[in-house]
N, CA, C and O atoms as a Maestro MAE file, in Angstrom:
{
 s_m_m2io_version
 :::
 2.0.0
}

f_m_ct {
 s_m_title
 :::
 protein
 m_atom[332] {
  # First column is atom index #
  i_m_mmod_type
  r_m_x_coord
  r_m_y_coord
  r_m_z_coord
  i_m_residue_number
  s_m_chain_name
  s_m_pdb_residue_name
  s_m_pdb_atom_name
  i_m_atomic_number
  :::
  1 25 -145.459 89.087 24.905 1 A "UNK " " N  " 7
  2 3 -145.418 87.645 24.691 1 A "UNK " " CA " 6
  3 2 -145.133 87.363 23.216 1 A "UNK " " C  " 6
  4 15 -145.792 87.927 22.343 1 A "UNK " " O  " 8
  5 25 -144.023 86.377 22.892 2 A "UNK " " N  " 7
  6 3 -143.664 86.085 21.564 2 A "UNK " " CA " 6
  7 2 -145.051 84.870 20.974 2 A "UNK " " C  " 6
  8 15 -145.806 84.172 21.650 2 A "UNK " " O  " 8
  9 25 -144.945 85.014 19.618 3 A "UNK " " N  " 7
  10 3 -145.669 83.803 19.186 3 A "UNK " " CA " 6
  11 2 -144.567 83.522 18.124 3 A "UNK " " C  " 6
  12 15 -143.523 84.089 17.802 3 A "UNK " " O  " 8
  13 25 -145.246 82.388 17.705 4 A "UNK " " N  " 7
  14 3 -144.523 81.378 16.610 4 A "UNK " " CA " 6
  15 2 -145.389 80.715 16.007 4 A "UNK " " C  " 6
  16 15 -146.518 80.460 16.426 4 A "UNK " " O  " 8
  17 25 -144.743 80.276 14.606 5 A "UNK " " N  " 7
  18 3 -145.791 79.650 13.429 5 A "UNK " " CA " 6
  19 2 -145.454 78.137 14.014 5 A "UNK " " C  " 6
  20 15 -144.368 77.589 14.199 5 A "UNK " " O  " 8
  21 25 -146.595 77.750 14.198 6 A "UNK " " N  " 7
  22 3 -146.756 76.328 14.668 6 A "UNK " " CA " 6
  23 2 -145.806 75.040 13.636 6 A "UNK " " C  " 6
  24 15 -144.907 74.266 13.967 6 A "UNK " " O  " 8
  25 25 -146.504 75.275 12.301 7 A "UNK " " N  " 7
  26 3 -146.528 74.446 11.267 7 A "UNK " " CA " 6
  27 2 -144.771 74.675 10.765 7 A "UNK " " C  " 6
  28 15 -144.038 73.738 10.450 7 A "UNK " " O  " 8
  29 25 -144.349 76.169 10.791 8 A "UNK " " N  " 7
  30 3 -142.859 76.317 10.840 8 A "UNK " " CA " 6
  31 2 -141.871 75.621 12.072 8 A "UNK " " C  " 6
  32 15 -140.706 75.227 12.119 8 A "UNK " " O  " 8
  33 25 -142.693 75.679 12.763 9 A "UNK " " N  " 7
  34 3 -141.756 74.819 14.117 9 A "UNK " " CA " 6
  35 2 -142.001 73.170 14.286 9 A "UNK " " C  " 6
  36 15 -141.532 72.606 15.275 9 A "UNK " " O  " 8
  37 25 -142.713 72.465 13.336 10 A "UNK " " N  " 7
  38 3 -142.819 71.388 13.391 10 A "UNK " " CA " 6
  39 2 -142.609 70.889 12.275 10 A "UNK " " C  " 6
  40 15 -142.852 69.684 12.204 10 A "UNK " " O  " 8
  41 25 -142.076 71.604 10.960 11 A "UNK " " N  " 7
  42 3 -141.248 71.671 9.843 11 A "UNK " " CA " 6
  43 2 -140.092 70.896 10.283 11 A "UNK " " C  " 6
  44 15 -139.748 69.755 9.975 11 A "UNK " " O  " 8
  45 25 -139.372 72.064 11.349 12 A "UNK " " N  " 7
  46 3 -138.203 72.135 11.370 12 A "UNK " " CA " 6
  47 2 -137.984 70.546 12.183 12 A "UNK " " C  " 6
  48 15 -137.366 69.590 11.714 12 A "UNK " " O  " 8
  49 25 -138.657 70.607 13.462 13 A "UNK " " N  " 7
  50 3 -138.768 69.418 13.639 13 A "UNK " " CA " 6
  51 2 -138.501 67.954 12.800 13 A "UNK " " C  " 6
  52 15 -137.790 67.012 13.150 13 A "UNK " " O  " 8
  53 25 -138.991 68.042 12.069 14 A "UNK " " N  " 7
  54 3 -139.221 66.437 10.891 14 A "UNK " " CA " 6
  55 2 -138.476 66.881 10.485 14 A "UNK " " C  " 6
  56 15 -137.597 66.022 10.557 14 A "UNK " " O  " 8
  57 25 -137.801 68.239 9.737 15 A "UNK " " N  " 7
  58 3 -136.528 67.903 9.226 15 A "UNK " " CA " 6
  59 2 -134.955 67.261 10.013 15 A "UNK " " C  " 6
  60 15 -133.985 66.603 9.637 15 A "UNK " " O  " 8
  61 25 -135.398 67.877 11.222 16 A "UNK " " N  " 7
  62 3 -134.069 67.532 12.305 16 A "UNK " " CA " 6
  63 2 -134.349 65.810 12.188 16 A "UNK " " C  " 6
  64 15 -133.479 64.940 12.152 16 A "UNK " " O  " 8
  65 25 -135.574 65.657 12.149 17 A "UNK " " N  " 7
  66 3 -135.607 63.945 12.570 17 A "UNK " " CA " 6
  67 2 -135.063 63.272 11.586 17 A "UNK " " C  " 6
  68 15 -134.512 62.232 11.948 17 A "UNK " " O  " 8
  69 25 -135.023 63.554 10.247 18 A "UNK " " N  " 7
  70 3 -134.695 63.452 9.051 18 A "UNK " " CA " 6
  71 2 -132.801 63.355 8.904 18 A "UNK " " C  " 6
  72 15 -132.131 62.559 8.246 18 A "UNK " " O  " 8
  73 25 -132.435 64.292 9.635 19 A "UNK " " N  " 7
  74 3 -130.971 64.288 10.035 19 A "UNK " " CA " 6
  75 2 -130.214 63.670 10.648 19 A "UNK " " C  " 6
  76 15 -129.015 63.759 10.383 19 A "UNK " " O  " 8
  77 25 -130.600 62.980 11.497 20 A "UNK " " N  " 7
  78 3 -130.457 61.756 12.730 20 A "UNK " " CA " 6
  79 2 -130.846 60.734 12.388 20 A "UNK " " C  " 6
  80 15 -131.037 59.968 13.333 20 A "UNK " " O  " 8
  81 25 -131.086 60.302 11.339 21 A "UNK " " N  " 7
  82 3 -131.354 58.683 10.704 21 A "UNK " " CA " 6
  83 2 -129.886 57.757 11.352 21 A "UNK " " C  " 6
  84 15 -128.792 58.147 11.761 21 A "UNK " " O  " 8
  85 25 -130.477 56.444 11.208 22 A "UNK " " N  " 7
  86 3 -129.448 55.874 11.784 22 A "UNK " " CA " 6
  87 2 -128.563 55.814 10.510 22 A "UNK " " C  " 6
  88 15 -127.380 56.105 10.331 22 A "UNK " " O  " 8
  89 25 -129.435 55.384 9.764 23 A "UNK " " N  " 7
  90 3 -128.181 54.890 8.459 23 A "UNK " " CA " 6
  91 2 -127.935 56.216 7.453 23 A "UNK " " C  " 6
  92 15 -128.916 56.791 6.981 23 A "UNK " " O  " 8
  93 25 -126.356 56.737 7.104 24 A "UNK " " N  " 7
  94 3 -126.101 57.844 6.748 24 A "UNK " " CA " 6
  95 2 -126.971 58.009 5.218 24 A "UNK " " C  " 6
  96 15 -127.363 59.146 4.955 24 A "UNK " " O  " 8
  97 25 -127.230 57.044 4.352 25 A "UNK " " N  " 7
  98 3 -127.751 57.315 3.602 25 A "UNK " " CA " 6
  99 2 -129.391 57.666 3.435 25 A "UNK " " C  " 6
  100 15 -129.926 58.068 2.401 25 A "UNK " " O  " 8
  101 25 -129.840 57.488 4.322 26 A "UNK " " N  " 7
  102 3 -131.364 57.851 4.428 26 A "UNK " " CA " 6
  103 2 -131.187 59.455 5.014 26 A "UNK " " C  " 6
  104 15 -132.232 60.104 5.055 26 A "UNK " " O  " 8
  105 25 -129.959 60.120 5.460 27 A "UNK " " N  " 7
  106 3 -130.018 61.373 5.997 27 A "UNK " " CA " 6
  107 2 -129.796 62.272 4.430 27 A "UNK " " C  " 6
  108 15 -129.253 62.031 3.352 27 A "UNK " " O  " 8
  109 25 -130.578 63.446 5.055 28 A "UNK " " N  " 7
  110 3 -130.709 64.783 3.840 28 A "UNK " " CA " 6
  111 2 -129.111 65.310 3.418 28 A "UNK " " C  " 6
  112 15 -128.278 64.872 4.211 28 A "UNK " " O  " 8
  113 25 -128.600 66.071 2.441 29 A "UNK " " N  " 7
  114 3 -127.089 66.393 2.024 29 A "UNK " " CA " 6
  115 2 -128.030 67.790 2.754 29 A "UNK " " C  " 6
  116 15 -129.237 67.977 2.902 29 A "UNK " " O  " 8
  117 25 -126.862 68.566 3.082 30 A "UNK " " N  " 7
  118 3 -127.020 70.276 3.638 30 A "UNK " " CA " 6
  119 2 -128.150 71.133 2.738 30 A "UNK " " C  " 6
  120 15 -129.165 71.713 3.125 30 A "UNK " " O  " 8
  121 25 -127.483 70.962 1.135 31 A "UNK " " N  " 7
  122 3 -128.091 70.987 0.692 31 A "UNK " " CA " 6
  123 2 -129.458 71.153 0.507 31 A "UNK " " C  " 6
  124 15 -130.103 72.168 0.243 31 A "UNK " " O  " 8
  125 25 -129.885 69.721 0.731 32 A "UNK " " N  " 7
  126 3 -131.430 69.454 0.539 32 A "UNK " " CA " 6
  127 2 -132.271 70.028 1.853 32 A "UNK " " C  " 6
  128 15 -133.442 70.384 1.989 32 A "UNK " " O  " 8
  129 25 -131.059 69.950 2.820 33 A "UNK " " N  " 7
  130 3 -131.671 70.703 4.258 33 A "UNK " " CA " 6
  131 2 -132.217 72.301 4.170 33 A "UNK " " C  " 6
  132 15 -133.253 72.796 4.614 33 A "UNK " " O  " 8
  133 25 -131.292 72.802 3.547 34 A "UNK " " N  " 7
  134 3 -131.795 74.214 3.025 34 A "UNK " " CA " 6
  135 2 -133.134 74.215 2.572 34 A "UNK " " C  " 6
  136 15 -134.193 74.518 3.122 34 A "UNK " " O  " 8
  137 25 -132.711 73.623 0.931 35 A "UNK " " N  " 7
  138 3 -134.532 73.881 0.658 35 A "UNK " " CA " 6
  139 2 -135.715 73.057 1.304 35 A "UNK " " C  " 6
  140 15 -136.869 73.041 0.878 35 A "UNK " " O  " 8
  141 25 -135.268 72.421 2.327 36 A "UNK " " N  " 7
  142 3 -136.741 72.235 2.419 36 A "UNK " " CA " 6
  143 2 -136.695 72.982 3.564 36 A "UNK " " C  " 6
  144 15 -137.893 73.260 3.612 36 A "UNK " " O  " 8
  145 25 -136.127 73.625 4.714 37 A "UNK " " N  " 7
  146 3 -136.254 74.605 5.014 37 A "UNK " " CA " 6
  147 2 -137.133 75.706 4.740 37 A "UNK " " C  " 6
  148 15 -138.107 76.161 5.340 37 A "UNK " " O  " 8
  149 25 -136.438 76.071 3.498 38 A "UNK " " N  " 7
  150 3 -137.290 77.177 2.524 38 A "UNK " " CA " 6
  151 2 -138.358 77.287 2.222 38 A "UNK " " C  " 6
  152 15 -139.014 78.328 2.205 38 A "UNK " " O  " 8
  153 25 -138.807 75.858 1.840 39 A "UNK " " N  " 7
  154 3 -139.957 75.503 1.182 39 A "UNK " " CA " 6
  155 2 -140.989 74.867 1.700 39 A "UNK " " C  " 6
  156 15 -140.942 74.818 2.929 39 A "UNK " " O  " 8
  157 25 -141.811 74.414 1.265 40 A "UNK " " N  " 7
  158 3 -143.382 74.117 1.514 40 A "UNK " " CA " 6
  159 2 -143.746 72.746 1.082 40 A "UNK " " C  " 6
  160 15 -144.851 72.310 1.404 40 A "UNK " " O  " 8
  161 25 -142.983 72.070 0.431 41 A "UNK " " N  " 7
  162 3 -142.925 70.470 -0.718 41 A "UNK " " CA " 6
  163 2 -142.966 69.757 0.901 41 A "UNK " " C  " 6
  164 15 -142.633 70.093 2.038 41 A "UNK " " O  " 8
  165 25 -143.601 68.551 0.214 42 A "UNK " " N  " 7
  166 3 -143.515 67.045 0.974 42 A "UNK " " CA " 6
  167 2 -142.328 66.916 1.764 42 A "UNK " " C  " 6
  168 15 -141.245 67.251 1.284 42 A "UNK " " O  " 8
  169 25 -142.439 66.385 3.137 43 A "UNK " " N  " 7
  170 3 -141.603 65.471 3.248 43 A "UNK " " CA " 6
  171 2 -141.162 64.193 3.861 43 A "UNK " " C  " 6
  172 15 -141.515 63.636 4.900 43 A "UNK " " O  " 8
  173 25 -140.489 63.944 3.150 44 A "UNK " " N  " 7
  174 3 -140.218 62.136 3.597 44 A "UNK " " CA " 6
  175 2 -140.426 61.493 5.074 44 A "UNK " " C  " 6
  176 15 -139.657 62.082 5.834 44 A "UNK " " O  " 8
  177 25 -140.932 60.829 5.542 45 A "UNK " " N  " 7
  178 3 -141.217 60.520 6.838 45 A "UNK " " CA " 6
  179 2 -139.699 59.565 7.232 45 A "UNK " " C  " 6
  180 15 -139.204 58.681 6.533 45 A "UNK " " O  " 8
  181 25 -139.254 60.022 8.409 46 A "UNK " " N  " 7
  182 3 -138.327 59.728 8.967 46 A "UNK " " CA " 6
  183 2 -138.531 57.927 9.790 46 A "UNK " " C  " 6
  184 15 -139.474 57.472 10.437 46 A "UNK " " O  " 8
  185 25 -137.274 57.331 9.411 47 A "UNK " " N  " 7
  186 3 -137.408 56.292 9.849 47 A "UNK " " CA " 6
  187 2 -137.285 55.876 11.836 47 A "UNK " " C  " 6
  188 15 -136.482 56.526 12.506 47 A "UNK " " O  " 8
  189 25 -137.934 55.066 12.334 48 A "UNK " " N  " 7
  190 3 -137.698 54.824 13.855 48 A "UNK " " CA " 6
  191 2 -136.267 55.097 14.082 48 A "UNK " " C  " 6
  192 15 -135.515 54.759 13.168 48 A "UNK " " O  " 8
  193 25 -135.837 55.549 14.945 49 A "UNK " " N  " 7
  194 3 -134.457 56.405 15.290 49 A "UNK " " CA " 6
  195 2 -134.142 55.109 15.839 49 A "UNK " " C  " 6
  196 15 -134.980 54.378 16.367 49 A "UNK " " O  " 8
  197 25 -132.262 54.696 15.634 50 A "UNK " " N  " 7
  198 3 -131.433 53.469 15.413 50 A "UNK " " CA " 6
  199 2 -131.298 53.369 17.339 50 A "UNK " " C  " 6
  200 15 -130.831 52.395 17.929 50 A "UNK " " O  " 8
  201 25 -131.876 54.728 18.062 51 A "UNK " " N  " 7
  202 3 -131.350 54.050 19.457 51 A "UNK " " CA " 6
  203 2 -132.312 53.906 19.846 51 A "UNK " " C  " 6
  204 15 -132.387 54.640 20.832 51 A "UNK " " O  " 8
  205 25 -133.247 53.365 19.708 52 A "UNK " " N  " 7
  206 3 -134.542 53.440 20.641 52 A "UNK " " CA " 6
  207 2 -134.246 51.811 20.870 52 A "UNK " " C  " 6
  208 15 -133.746 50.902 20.208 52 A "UNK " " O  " 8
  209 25 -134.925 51.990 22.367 53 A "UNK " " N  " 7
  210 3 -135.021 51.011 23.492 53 A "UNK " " CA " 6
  211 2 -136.632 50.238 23.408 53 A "UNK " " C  " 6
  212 15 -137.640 50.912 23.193 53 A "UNK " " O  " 8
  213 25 -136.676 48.655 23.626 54 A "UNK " " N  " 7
  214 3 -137.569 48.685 23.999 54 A "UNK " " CA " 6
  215 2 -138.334 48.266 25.614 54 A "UNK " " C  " 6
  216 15 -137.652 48.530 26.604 54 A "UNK " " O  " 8
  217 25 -139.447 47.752 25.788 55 A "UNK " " N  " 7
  218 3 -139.195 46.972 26.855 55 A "UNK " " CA " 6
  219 2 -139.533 45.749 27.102 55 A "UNK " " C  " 6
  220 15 -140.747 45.607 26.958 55 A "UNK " " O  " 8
  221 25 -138.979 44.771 27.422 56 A "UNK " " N  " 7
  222 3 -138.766 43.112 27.115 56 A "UNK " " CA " 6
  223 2 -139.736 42.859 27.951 56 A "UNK " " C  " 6
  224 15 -139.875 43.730 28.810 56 A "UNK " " O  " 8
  225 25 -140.601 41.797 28.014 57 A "UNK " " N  " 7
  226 3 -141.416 40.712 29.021 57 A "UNK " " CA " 6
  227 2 -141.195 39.613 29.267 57 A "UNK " " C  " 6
  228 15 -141.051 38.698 28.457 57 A "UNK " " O  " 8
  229 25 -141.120 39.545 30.830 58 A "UNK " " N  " 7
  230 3 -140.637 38.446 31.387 58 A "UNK " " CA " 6
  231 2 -141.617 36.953 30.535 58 A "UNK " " C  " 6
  232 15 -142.797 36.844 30.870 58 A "UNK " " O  " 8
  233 25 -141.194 36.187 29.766 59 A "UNK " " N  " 7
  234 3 -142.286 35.189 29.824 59 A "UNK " " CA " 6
  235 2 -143.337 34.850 31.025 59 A "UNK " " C  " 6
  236 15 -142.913 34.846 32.180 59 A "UNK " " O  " 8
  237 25 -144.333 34.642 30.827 60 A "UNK " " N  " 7
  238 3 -145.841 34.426 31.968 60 A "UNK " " CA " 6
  239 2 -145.392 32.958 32.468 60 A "UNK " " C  " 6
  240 15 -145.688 32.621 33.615 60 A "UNK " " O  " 8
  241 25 -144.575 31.949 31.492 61 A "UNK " " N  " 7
  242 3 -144.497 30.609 32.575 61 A "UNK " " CA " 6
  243 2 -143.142 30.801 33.579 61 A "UNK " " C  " 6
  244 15 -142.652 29.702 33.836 61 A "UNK " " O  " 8
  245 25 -142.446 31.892 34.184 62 A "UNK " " N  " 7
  246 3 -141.492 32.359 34.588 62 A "UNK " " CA " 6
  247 2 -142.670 32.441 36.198 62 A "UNK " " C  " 6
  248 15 -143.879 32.553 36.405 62 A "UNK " " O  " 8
  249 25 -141.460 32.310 36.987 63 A "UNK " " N  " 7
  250 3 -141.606 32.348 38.713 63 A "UNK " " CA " 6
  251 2 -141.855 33.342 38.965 63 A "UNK " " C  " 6
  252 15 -142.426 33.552 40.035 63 A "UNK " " O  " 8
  253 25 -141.427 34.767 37.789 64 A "UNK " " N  " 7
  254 3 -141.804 36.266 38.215 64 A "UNK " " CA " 6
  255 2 -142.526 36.638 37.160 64 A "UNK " " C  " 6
  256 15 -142.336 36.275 35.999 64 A "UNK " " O  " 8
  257 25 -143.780 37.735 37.754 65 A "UNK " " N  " 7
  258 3 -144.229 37.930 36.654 65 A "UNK " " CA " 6
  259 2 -143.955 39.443 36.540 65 A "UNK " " C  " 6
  260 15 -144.752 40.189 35.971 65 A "UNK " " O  " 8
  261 25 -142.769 39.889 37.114 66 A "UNK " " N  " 7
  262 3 -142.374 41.559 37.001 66 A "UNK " " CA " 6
  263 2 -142.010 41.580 35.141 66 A "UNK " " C  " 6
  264 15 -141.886 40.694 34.296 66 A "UNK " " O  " 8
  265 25 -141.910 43.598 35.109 67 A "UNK " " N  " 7
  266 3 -141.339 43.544 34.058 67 A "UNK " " CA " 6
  267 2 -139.896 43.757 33.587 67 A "UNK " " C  " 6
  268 15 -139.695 44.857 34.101 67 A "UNK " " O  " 8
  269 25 -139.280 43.588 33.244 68 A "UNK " " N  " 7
  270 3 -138.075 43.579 32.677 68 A "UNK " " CA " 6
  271 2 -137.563 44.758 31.809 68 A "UNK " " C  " 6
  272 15 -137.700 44.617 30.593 68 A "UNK " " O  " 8
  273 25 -136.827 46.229 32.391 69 A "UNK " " N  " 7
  274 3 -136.713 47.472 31.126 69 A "UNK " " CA " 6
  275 2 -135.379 46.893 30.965 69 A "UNK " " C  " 6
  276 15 -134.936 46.214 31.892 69 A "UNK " " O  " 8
  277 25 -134.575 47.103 29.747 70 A "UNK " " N  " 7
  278 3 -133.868 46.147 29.335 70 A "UNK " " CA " 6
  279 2 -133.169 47.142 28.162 70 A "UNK " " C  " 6
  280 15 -134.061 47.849 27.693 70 A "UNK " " O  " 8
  281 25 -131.638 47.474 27.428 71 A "UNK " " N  " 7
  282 3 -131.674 48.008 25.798 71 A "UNK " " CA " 6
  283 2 -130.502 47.156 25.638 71 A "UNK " " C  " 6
  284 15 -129.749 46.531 26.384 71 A "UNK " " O  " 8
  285 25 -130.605 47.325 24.622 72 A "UNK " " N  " 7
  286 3 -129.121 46.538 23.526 72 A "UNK " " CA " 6
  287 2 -128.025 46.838 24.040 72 A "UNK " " C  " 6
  288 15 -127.194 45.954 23.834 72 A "UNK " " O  " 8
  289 25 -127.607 47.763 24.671 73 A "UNK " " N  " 7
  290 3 -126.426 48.306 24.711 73 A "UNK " " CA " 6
  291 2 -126.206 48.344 26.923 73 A "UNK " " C  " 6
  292 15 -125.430 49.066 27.549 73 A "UNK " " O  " 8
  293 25 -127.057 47.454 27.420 74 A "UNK " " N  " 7
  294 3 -127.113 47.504 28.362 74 A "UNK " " CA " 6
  295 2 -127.011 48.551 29.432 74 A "UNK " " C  " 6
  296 15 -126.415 48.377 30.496 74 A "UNK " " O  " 8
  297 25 -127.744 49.848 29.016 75 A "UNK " " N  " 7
  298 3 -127.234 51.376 29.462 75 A "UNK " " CA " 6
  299 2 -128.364 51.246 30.702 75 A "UNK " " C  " 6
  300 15 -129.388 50.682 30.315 75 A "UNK " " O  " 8
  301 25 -128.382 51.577 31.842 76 A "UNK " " N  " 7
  302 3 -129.255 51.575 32.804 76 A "UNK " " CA " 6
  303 2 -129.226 53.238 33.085 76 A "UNK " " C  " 6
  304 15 -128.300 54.037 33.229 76 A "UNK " " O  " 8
  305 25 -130.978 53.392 33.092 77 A "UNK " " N  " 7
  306 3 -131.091 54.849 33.579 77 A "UNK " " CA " 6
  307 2 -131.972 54.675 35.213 77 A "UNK " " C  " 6
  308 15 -132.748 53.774 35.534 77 A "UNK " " O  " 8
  309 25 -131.526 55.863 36.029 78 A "UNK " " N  " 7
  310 3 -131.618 55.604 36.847 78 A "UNK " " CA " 6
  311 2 -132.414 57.036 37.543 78 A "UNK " " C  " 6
  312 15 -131.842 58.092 37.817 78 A "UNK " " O  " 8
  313 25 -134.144 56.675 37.765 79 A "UNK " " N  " 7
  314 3 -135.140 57.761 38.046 79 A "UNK " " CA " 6
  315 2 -134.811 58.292 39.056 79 A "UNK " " C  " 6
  316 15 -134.214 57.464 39.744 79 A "UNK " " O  " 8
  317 25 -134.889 59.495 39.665 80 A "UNK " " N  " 7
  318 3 -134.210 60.135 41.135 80 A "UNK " " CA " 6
  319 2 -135.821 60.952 41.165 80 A "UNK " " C  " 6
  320 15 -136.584 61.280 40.256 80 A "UNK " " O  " 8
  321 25 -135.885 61.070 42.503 81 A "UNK " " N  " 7
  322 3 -137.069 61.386 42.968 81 A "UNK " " CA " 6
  323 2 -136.780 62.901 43.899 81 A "UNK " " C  " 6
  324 15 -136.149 62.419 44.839 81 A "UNK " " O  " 8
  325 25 -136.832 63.877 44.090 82 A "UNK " " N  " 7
  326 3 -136.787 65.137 44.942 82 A "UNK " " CA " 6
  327 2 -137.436 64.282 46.468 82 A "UNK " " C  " 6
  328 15 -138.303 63.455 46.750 82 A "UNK " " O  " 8
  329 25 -136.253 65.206 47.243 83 A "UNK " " N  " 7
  330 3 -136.992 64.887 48.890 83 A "UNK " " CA " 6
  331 2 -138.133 65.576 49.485 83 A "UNK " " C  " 6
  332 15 -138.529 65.259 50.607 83 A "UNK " " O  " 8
  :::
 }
 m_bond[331] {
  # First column is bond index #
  i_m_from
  i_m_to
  i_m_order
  :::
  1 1 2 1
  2 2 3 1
  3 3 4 2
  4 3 5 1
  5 5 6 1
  6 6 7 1
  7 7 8 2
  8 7 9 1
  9 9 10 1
  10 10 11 1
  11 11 12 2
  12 11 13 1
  13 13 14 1
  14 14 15 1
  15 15 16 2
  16 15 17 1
  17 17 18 1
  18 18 19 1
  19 19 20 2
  20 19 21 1
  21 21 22 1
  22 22 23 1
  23 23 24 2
  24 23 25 1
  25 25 26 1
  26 26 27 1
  27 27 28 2
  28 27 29 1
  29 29 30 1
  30 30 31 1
  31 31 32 2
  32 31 33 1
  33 33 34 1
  34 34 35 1
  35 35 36 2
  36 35 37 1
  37 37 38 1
  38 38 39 1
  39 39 40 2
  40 39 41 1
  41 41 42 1
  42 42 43 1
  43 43 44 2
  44 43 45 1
  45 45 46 1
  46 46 47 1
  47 47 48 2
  48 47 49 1
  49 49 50 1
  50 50 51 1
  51 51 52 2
  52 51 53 1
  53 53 54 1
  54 54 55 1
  55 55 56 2
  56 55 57 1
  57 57 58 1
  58 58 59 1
  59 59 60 2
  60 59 61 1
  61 61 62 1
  62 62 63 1
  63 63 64 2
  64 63 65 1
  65 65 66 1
  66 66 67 1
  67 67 68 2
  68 67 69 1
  69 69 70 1
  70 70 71 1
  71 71 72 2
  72 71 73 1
  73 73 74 1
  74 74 75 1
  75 75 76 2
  76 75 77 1
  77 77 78 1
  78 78 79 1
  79 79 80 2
  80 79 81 1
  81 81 82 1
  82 82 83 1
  83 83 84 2
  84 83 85 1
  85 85 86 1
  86 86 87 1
  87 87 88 2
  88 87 89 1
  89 89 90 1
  90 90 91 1
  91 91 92 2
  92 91 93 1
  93 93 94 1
  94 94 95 1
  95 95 96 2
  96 95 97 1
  97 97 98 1
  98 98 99 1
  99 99 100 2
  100 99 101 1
  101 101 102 1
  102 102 103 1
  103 103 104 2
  104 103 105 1
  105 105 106 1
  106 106 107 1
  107 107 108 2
  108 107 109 1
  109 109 110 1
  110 110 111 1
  111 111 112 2
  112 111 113 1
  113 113 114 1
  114 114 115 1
  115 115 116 2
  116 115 117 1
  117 117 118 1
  118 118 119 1
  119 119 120 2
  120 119 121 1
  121 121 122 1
  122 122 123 1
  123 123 124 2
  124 123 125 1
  125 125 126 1
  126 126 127 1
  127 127 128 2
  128 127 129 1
  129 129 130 1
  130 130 131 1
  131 131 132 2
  132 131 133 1
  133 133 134 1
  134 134 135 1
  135 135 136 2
  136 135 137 1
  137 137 138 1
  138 138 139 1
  139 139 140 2
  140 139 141 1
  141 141 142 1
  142 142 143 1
  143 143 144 2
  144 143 145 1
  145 145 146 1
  146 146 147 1
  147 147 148 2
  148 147 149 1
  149 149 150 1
  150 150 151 1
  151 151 152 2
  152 151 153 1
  153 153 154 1
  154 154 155 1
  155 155 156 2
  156 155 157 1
  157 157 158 1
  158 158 159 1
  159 159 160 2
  160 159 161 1
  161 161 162 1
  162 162 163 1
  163 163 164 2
  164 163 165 1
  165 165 166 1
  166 166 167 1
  167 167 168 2
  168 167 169 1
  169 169 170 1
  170 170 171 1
  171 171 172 2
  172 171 173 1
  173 173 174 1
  174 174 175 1
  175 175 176 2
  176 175 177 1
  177 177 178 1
  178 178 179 1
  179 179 180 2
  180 179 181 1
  181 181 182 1
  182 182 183 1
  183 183 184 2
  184 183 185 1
  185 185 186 1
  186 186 187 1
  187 187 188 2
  188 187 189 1
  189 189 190 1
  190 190 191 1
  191 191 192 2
  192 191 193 1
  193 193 194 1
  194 194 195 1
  195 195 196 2
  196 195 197 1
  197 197 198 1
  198 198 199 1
  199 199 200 2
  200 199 201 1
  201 201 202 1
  202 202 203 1
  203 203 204 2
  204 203 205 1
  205 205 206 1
  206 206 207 1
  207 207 208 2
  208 207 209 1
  209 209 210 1
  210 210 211 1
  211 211 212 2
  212 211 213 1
  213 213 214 1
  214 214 215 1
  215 215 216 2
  216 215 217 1
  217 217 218 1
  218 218 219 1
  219 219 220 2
  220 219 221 1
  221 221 222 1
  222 222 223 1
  223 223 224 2
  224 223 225 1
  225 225 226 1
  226 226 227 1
  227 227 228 2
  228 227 229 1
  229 229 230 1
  230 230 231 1
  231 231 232 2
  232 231 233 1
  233 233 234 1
  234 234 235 1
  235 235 236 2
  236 235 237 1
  237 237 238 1
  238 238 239 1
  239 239 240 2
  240 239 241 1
  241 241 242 1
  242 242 243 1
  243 243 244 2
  244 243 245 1
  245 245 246 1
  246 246 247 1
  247 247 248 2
  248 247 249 1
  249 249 250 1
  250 250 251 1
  251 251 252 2
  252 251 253 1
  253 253 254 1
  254 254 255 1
  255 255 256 2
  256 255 257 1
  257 257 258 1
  258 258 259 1
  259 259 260 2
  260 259 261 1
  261 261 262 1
  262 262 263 1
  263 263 264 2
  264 263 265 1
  265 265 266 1
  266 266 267 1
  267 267 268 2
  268 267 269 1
  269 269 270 1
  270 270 271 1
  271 271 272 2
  272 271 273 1
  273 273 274 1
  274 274 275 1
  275 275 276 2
  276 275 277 1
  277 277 278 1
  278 278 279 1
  279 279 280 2
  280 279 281 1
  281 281 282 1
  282 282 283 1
  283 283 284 2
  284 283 285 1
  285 285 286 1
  286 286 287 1
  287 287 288 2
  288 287 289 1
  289 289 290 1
  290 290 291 1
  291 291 292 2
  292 291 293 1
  293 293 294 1
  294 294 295 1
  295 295 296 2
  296 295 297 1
  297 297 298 1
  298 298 299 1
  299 299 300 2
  300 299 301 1
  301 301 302 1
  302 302 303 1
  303 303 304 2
  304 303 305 1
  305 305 306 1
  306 306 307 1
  307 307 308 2
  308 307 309 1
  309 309 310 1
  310 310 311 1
  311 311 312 2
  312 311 313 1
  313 313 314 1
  314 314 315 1
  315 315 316 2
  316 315 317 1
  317 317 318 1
  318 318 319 1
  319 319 320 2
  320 319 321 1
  321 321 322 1
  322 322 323 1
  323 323 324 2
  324 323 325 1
  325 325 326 1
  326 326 327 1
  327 327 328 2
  328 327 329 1
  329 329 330 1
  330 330 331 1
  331 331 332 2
  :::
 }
}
């Protein structure tokens, strides 16, 4: 059975999140990706990622009181269930 350094695999993590910023200038140069890689220093907490969805509510004085999943970009996902 393999193990792994926890704290190294959740490094890498926040750095990937760090890479995927929406806006190009809040993302790391290769560069800076390396050393912090390398290293052990702070790092910057990554901003809410530019595609996240939320989910809208029907107003309560509305005829329905269901909820509404809803994104900007009108993308519908669609749950499939095994028979």
């Amino acid at each position: 059975m393999e193990t792994c350094n926890l704290t190294e695999v959740m490094r890498s993590i926040h750095i990937g999140l760090l890479c995927v910023q929406h806006s190009p200038a809040d993302r790391p140069s290769m560069s800076a990706v390396v050393l912090m890689l390398g290293g052990d220093g702070t790092l910057a907490q990554p901003n809410e990622p530019g595609f996240f969805t939320e989910r809208k509510l029907i107003d309560a004085s509305s005829s329905s009181s269901k909820q509404e999943s809803c994104s900007v970009n009108e993308v519908t996902v669609t749950l499939l269930d095994a028979r």
